[in-house]
C-alpha positions as CSV (number, residue, x, y, z in Angstrom):
1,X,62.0,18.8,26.9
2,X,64.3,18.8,29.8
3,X,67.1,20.7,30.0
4,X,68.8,19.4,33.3
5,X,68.7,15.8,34.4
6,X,67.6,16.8,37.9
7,X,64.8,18.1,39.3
8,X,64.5,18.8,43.0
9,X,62.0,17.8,46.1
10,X,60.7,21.0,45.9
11,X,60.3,21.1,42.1
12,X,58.3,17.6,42.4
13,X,56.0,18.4,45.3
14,X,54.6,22.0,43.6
15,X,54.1,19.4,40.6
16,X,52.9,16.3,42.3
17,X,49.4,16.8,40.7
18,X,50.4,18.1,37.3
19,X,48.6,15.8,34.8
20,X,51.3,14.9,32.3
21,X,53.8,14.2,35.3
22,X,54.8,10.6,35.9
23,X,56.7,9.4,38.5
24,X,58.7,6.5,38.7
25,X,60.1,4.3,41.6
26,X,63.5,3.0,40.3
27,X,64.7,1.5,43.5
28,X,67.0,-1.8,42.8
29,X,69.8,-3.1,45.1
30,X,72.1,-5.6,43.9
31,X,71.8,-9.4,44.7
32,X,74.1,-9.7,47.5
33,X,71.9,-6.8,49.4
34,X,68.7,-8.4,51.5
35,X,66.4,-6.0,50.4
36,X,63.2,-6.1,48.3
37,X,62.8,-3.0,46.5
38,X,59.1,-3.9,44.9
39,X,58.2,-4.9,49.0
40,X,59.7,-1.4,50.2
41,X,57.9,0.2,47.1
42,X,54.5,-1.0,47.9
43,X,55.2,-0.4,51.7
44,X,56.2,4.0,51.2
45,X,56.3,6.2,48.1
46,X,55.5,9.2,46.5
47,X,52.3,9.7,45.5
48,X,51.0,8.3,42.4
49,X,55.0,6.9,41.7
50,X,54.9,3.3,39.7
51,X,57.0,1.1,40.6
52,X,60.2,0.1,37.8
53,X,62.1,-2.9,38.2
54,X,65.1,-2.8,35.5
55,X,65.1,-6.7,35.4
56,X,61.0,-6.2,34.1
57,X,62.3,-3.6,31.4
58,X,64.9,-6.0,30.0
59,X,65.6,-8.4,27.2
60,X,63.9,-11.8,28.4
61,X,65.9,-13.4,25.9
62,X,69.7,-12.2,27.6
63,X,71.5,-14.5,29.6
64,X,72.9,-10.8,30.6
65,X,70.9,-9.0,33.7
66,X,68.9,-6.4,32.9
67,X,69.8,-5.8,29.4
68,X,68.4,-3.1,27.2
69,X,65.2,-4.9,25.6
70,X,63.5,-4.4,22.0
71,X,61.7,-1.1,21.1
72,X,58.7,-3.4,20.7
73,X,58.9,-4.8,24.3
74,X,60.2,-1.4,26.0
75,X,57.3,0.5,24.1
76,X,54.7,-2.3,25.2
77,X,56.1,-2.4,28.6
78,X,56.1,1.8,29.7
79,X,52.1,1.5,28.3
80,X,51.5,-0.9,30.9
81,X,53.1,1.8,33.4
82,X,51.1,4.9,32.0
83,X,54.1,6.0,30.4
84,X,53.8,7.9,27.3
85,X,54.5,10.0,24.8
86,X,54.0,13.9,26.0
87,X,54.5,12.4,29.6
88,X,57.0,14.4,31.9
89,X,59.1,11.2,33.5
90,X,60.7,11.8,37.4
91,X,62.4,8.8,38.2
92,X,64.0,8.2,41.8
93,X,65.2,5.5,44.0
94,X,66.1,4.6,47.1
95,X,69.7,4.1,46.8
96,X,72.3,6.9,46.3
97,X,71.1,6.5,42.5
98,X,72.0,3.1,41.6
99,X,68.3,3.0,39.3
100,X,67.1,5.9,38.7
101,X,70.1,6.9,36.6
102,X,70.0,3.7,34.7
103,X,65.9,3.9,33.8
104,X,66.7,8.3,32.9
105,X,69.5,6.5,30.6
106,X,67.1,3.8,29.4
107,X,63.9,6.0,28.3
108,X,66.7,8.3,26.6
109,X,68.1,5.2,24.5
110,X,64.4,4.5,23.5
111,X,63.9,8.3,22.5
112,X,62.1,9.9,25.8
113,X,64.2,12.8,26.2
114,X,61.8,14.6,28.8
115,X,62.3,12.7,32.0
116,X,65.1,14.0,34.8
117,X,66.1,12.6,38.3
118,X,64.9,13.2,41.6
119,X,68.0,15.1,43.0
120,X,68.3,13.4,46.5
121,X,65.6,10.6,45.7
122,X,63.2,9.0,48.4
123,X,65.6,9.3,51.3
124,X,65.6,13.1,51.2
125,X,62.2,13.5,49.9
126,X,61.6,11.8,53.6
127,X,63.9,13.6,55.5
128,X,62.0,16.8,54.4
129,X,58.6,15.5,56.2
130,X,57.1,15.6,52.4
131,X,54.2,13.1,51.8
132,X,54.7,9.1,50.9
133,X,52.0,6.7,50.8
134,X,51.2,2.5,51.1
135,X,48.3,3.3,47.9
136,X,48.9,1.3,45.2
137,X,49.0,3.5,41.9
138,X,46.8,2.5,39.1
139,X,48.1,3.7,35.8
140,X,46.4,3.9,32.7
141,X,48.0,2.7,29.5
142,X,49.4,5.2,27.4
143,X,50.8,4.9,23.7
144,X,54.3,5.4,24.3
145,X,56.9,5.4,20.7
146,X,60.4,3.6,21.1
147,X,62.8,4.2,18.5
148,X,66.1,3.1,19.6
149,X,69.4,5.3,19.9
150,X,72.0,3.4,19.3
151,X,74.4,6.7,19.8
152,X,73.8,6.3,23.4
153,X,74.5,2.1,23.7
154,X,77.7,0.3,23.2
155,X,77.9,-3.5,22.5
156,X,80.8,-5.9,22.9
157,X,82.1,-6.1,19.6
158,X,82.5,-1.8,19.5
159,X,84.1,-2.4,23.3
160,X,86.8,-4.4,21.3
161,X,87.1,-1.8,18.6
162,X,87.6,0.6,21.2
163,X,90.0,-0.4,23.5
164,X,92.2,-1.3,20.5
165,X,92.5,1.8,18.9
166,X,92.4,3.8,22.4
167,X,90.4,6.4,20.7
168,X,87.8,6.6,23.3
169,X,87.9,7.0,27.3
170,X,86.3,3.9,28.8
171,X,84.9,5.0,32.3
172,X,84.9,2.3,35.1
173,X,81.8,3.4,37.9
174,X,82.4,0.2,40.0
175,X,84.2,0.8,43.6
176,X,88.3,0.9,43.1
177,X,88.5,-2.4,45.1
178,X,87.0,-4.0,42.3
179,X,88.0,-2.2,39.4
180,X,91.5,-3.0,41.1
181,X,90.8,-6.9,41.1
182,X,91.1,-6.9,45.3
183,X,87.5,-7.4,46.0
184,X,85.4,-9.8,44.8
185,X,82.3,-9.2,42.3
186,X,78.7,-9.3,43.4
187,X,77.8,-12.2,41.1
188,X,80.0,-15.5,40.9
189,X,81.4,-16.5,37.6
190,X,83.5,-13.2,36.6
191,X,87.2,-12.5,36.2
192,X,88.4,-9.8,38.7
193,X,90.1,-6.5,37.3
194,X,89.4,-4.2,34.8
195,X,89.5,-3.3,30.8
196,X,93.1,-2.1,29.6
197,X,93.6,1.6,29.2
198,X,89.9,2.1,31.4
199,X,89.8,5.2,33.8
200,X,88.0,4.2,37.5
201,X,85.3,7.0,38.6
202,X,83.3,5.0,41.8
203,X,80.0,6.6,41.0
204,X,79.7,7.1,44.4
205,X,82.4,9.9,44.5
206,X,79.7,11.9,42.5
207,X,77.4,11.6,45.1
208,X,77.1,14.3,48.3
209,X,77.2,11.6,50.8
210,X,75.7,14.1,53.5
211,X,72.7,15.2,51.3
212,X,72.5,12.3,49.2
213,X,72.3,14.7,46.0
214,X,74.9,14.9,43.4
215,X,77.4,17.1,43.4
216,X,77.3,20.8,42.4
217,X,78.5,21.4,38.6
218,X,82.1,23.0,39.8
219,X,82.3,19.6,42.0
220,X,81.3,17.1,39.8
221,X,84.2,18.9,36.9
222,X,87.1,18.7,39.7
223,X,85.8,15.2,40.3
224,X,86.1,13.5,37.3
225,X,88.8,15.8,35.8
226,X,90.9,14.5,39.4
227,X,90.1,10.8,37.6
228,X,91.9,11.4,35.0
229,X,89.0,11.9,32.5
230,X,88.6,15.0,29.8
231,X,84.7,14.9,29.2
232,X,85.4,16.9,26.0
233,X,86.8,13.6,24.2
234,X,84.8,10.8,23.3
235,X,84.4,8.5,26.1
236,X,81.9,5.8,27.3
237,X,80.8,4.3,30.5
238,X,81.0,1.0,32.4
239,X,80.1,-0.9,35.0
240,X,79.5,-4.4,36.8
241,X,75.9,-4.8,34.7
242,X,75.3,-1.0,33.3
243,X,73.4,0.1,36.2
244,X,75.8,2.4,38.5
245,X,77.5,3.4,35.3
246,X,74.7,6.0,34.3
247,X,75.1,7.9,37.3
248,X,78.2,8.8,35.2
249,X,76.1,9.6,32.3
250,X,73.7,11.5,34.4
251,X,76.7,14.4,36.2
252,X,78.0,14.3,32.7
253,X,74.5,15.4,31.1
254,X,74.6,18.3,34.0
255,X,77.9,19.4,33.0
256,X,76.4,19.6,29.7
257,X,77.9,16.2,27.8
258,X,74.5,15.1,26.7
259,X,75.4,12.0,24.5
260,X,78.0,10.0,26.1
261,X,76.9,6.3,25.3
262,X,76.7,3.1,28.1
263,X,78.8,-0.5,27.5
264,X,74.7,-2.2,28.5
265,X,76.9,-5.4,28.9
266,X,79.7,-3.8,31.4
267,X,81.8,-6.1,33.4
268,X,79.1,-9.2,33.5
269,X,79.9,-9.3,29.8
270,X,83.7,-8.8,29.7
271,X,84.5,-10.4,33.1
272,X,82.5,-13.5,32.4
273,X,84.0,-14.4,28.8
274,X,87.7,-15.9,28.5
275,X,87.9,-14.1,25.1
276,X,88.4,-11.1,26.5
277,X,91.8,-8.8,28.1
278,X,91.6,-8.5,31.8
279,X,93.8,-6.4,33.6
């Protein structure tokens, strides 16, 4: 079982071969970016890396993007990948991230505690000169067992519960401008602003923008302690859709806050209903 979220470049090349290792490319961008992350995947990656699209792994049935699906579907669906049980997960992206958290979050919630991050992801795994390849990667299915956590997933209805008894720090990972209501959200439709009594933490600022790893432990605490947050309380995260939001989940895990739980719906939810407070 892991016992830190991250694993580096070097870690992962030594192990590129290992037999129970599966890798996973997480890369997403969000739909106002022109990018195809399945096109880029198929193009360069690490060798023997499946491709992961969070909108694949999903609820079919949510009018919500990329919401956290059955145990049934997400167990059927990580077979199909030659994900299983006994399987050391690496997952990484190409983007600061934005995925790779969210899948490490995902295979957690669905009771695969042995998968970590790429520290650095494809960017600096590339920078380094360390192999990629164009070769498609032809899993085999493997049983893989989903039993859901609910201790690590929030729903609307608890959101409410929450934010009207203030007993729990709700953590905002979307970019100030937007928590702030002076930007505009990615996807049409949704109030601008934030939850009442909510803390902003961009998940950016958690990021080393010159190596593209996250921050050292000492770094990440003066961080998020300088947002106003005490990670020894209770306290969930949030986002625009409950993607960037586990990158809060993830330098919390490092700092050793294992079992801080996700809003899945995050401001797609909230924003786009008229039942709910905006500030």
């Amino acid at each position: 079982m892991a016992t830190s979220p991250l694993v580096s470049t070097e870690w992962l090349q030594d192990y590129l071969a290992a037999p129970d290792v599966r890798i996973v490319d997480a890369t997403w961008f969000l739909p106002t970016v022109a990018r195809d992350a399945r096109a880029e995947h198929a193009a360069e990656h690490i060798p023997g890396a499946v491709f992961v699209d969070i909108d694949a792994i999903a609820d079919p049935d949510s009018d919500l993007p990329h919401m956290l699906p059955s145990p049934v579907q997400m167990s059927a669906r990580m077979r199909q990948l030659g994900i299983g049980d006994g399987n050391k997960v690496v997952v990484y992206d190409n983007n600061g991230f934005m995925a790779s958290a969210r899948v490490w979050w995902q295979l957690r919630v669905f009771g695969h505690e042995d998968v970590v991050v790429l520290d650095g992801g494809l960017a600096k795994w590339r920078a380094e000169g360390r192999p990629v390849t164009d070769e498609p990667t032809r899993p085999r299915d493997r049983h893989f067992t989903a039993r859901l956590n609910s201790f690590l997933v929030r729903e609307l209805d608890q959101m409410r519960g929450l934010l009207a008894d203030r007993s729990t720090q709700v953590v905002d990972a979307r970019a100030a401008a937007r928590f702030k209501g002076e930007a505009p959200e990615p996807r049409a439709g949704l109030r601008a602003g934030h939850m009442p009594g909510a803390l902003n933490l961009p998940y950016t600022d958690l990021i080393d923008p010159a190596q593209g790893t996250l921050l050292p432990g000492d770094a990440l605490k003066t961080v998020i302690e300088g947002a106003g947050i005490d990670p020894a309380k209770p306290l969930v995260t949030t986002c625009g859709s409950g993607v960037s939001a586990c990158v809060i989940n993830l330098a919390l895990h490092r700092l050793g806050h294992r079992d801080v739980p996700v809003y899945d719906g995050s401001w797609t939810e909230w924003g786009g209903r008229s039942d709910t407070p905006v500030v």
